[in-house]
C-alpha positions in Angstrom: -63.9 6.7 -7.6 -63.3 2.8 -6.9 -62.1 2.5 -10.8 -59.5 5.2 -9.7 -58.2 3.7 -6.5 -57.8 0.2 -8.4 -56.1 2.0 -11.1 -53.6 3.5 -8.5 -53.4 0.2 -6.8 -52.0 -1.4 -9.3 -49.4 1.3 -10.3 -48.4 1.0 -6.7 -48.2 -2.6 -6.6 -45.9 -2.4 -10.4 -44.1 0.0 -8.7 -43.0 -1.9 -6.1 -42.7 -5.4 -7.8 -40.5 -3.7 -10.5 -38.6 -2.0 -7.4 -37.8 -5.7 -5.5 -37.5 -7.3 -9.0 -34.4 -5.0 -9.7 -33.3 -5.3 -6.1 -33.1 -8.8 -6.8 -31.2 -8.5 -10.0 -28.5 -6.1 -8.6 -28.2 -8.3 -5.2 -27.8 -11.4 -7.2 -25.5 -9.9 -9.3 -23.1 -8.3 -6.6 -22.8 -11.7 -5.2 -21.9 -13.3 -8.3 -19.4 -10.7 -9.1 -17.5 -11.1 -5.9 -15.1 -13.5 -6.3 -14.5 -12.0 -10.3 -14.2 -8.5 -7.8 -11.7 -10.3 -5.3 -9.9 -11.5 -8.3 -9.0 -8.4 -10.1 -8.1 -7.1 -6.5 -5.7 -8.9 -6.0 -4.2 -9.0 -9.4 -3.8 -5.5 -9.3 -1.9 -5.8 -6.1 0.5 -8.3 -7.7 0.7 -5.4 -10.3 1.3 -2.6 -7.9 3.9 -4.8 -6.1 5.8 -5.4 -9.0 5.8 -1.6 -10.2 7.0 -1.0 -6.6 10.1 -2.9 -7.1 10.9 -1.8 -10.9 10.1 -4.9 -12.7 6.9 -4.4 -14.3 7.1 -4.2 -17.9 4.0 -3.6 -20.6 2.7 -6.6 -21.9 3.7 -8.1 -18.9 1.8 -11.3 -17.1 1.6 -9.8 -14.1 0.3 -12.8 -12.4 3.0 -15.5 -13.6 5.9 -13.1 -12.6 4.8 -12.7 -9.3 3.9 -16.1 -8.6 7.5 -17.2 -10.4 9.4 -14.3 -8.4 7.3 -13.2 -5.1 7.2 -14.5 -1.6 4.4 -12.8 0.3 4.2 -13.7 3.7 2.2 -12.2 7.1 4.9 -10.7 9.8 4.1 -9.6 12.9 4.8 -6.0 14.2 5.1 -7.1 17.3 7.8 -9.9 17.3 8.7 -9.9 14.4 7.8 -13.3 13.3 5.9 -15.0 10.8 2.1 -15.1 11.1 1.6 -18.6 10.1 -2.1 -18.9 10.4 -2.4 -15.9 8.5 -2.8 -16.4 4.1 -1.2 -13.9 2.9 -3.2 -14.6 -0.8 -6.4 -13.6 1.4 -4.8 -10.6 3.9 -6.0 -7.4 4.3 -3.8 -4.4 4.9 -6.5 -2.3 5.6 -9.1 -4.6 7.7 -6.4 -5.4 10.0 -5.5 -2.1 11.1 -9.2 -1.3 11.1 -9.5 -4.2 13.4 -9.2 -3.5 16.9 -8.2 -7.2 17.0 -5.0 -6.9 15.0 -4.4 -3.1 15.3 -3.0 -0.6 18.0 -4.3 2.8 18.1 -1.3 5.3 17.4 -1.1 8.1 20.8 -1.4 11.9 18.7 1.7 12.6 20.1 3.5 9.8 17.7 0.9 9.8 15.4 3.2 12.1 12.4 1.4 10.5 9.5 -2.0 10.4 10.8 -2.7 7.2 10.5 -4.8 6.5 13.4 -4.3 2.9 14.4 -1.1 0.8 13.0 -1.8 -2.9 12.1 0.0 -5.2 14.4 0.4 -7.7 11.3 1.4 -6.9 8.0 2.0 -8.4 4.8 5.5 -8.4 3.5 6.9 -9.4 -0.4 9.9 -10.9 -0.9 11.3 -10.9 -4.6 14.0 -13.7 -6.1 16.4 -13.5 -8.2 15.2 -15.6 -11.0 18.7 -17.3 -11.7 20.0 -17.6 -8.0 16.9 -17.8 -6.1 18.6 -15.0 -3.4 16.4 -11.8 -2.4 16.8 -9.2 -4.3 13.9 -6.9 -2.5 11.7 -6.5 0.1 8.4 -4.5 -0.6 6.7 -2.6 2.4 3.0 -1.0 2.8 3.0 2.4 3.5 0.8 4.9 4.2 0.0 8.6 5.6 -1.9 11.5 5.2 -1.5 13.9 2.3 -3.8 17.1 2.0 -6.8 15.6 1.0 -7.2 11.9 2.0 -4.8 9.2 3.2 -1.8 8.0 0.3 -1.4 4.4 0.1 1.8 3.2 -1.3 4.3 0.2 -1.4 8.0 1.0 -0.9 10.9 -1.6 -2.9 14.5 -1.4 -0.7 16.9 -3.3 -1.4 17.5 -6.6 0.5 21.2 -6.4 0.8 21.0 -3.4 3.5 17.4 -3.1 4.0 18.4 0.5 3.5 18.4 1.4 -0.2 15.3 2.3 -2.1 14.7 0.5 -5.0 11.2 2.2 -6.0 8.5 3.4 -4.9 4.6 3.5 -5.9 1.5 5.8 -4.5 -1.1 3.5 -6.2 -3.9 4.9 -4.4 -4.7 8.5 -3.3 -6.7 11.9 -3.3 -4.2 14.4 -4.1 -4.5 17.2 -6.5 -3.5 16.7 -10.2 -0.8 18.2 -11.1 0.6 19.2 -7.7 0.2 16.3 -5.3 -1.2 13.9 -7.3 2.6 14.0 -8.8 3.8 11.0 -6.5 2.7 9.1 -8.9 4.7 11.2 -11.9 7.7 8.4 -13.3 10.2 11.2 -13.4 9.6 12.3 -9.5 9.3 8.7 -8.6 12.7 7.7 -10.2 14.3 10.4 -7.7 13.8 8.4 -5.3 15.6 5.4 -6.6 19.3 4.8 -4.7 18.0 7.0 -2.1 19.3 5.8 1.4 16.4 5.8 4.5 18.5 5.7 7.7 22.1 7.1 8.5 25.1 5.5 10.3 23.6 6.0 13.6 19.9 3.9 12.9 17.9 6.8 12.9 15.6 8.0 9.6 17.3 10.7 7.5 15.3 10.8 4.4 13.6 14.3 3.9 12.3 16.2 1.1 13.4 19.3 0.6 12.6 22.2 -1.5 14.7 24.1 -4.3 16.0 20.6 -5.4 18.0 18.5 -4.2 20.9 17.5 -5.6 21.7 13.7 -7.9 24.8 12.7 -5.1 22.4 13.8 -2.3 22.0 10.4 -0.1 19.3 11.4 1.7 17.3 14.1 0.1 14.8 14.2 -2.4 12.9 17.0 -4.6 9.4 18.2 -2.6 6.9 18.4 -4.6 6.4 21.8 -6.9 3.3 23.7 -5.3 2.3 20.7 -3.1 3.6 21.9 0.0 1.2 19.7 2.1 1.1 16.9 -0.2 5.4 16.3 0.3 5.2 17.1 4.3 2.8 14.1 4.2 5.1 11.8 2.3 8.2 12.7 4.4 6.1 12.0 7.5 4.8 8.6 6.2 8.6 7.6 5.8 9.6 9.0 9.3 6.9 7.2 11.1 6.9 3.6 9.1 10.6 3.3 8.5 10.9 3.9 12.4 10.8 2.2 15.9 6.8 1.9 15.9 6.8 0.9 12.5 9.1 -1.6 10.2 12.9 -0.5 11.9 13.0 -3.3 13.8 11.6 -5.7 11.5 14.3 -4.8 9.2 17.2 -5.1 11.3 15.9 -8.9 12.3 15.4 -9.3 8.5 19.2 -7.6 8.1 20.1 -10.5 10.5 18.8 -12.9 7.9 15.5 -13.5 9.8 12.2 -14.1 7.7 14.3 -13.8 4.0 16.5 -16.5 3.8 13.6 -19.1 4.5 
């Protein structure tokens, strides 16, 4: 009987031995991959950014372009300033407006793209003309619900009028392939291109609209076949950001030559 208790003693004590051995390993080897994790993060980013504003091509070194072409800087959403103290190289989209520190919960009643809480800082990308030096685009985070999980997505407009889309890239969401997941389909995307965001009078007039919308059509673009949910979402993701609680009047300072001409 005691030859039997040692025996499952010690397959106990392997057991659990093996068990902190390989906690050990995978611990250890989280923390060295972190920075390697960080890394690639943000690469992809640079990579995302650049597919935003149409410049991305294959074969591409990602990183040199955007470090030769891109100014990334933190802005406030409150005044509309610079966040000095803030690197953008090491900001967070998403912590900040998960932090009740730098974020403001959104009242239900404004709250169109179910987003919760709204960062009070942001970061911002500025993209150069290569020959002249001048901004050529400004590149916004966006996000809002779709029908299965929240879209994130940078949107390109051009810096001469803050107004006119230059491109437009959903690089992270849950939507259904082959009906919502489309935002991320070239062809739908380039619809969107030359598309203007506000009208004469300020407000948002972008929409989405079903049956088509026609090439002249300033303000309209094709909803999404069979995704009914999935384009409500996007249009309401525009109406809220490009509005008064979200970049509108960071964009008419910016209009004003604030932040872009640094």
């Amino acid at each position: 009987m005691s030859k039997k208790n040692d025996s499952l003693g010690k397959t106990i004590f392997v057991v659990v031995a093996l068990c902190l051995v390989c906690s050990i390993i995978v611990s250890g080897a989280a923390i060295g991959l972190k920075p390697t994790q960080k890394k690639n993060a943000a690469l992809d980013m640079q990579r995302n950014v650049l597919a935003a504003a149409g410049i991305l091509e294959p074969g591409m070194d990602a990183a040199q372009v955007y470090n030769e072409r891109v100014e990334s800087m933190v802005v406030s959403l409150k005044d509309y300033t610079e966040v000095e103290d803030k690197d953008p190289t090491t900001f967070d989209n998403r912590k900040a407006a998960s932090d009740p520190e730098t974020s403001t919960d959104v009242p239900r009643s404004e709250d169109i793209a179910s987003i919760g809480s709204r960062e009070d800082i942001t970061q911002i990308y500025i993209i150069r003309n290569q020959e002249t030096n001048q901004p050529e685009t400004v590149v916004l985070h966006i996000r809002g619900y779709g029908l299965w999980g929240t879209m994130y997505g940078l949107l390109a407009l051009s810096a001469d009028d803050m107004n006119t889309v230059k491109g437009l890239n959903f690089y992270e969401h849950g939507e259904t392939p082959g009906l919502g997941g489309e935002i991320t389909n070239p062809k739908w995307v380039q619809k969107w291109i030359g598309k203007k965001i506000y009208g004469d009078d300020g407000k948002v007039k972008i929409e989405l609209v079903k049956g088509g919308a026609s090439e002249d059509a300033t303000y309209k673009v094709d909803a999404l076949s069979g995704a009914t949910l999935t384009s409500n979402g996007v249009e309401h993701l525009f109406q809220y950001w490009m509005g008064p609680n979200g970049y509108k009047p960071l964009l008419d300072k910016m209009r004003e030559g604030a932040l872009i001409n640094g």
